[in-house]
Structures are given as C-alpha cells and as structure tokens.
C-alpha positions as CSV (number, residue, x, y, z in Angstrom):
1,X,0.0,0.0,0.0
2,X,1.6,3.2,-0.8
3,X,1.8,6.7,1.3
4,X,0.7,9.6,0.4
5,X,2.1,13.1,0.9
6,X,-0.3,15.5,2.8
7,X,0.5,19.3,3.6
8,X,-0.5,20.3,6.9
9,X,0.2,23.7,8.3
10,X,0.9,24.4,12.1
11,X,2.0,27.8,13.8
12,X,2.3,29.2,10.2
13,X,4.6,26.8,9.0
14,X,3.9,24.0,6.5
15,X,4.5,20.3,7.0
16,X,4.8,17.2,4.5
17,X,3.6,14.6,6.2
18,X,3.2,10.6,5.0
19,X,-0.6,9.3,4.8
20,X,-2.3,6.1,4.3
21,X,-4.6,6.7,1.7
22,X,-7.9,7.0,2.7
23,X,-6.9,8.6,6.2
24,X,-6.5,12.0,4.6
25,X,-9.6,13.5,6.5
26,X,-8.8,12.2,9.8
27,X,-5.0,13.3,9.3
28,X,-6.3,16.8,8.5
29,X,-9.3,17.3,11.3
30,X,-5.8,16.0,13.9
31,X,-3.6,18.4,12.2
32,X,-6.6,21.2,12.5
33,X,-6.9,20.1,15.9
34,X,-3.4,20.4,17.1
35,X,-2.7,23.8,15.5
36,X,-5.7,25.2,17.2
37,X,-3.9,24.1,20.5
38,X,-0.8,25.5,19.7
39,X,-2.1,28.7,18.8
40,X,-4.2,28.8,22.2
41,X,-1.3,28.1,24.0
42,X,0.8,30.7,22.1
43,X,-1.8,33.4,22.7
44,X,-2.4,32.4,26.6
45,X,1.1,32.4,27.5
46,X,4.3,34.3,26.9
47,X,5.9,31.3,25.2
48,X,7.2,31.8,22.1
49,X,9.6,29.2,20.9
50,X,7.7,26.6,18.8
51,X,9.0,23.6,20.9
52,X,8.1,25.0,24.1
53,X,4.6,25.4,22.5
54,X,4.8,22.0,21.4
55,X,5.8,20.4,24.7
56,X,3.4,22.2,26.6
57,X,0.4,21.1,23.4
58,X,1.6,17.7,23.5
59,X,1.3,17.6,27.1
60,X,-2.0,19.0,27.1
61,X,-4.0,16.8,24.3
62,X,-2.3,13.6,26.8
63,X,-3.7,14.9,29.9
64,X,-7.3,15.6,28.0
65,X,-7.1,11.9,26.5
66,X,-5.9,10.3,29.9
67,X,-9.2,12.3,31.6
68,X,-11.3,10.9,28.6
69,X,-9.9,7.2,28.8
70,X,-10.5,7.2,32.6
71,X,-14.1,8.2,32.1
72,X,-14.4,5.7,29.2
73,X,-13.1,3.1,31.9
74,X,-15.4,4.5,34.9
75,X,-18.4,3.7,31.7
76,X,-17.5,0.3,31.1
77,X,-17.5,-0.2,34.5
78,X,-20.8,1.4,35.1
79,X,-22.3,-0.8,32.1
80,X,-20.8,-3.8,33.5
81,X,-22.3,-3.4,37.4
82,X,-25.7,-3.0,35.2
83,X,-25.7,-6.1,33.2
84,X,-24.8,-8.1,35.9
85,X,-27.5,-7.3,37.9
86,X,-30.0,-7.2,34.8
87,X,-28.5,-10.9,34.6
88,X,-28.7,-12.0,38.3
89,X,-32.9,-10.4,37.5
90,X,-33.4,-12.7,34.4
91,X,-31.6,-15.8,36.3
92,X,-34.0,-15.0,39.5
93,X,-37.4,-14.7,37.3
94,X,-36.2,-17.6,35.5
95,X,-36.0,-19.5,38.6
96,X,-39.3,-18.5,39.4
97,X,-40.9,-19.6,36.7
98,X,-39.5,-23.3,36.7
99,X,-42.0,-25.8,38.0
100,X,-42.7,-26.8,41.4
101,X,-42.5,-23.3,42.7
C-alpha cells in the first residue's frame, strides 16, 4: 500500500507529512486540531519558541485523553455493574418460573 504526501500547516509553518490513503480526512481534522492548540497556548502564555509550544500542546491533548480514557473506563465499569445485575434479574425470574414453585 503506498503513502501519500499531505500538507498540513501548524503555527504558520507547512508540514509534508506521509498518509495512508484513505486517512486524509482524519489526518487533517488532527492536524486542524493540534494547531488550534498550539495557537491557544501561544496566545495564553508568553511562550514563544515553537517547541516550548509543542511540549506544553503535547502535554495537554495527553492529559485531556488520559481524563477521557479514565471516564471511558469508569463507563464500562458502570455498564458492567448493570448487566450483571440485569443478569442476576433474568436468572431470578427464570428461577421463578421453573415448575414446582
């Protein structure tokens, strides 16, 4: 399968960055994503070396997905705790139904 080339820009510079086709979209909307975090973190602070506004982007799209996968996990969890006890439910009014009761 071969790569494509994609342009991206980021802090007014332009990227050429490898894509497998058919991701073109997704690598575009992440690109569009991080440079609107880089520039919120260039205007909001005094930082103006593009690697210290990189560090501190990186480091806040991690945090924001480590809050997201904990309350993906604390979901699951949730779910799970329910269809246990809509199975414990079914087993009991399946018991109840048997013959002889």
């Amino acid at each position: 399968m071969s790569q494509r080339t994609l342009d991206i820009r980021l802090m007014d510079r332009n990227y050429k960055v490898n894509c497998p086709p058919g991701q073109e979209v997704a690598l575009q909307q992440a690109a569009d994503r991080l440079n609107t975090k880089l520039e919120t973190i260039r205007g909001m602070t005094k930082l103006s070396n593009p690697e210290q506004i990189a560090v501190m982007a990186a480091l806040n799209l991690c945090h924001e997905f480590a809050q997201q996968e904990k309350q993906q996990q604390q979901r699951i969890a949730d779910l799970e705790e329910k269809l246990q006890l809509l199975q414990a439910t079914l087993e009991q009014a399946m018991a109840d139904q048997r013959p002889g009761r």
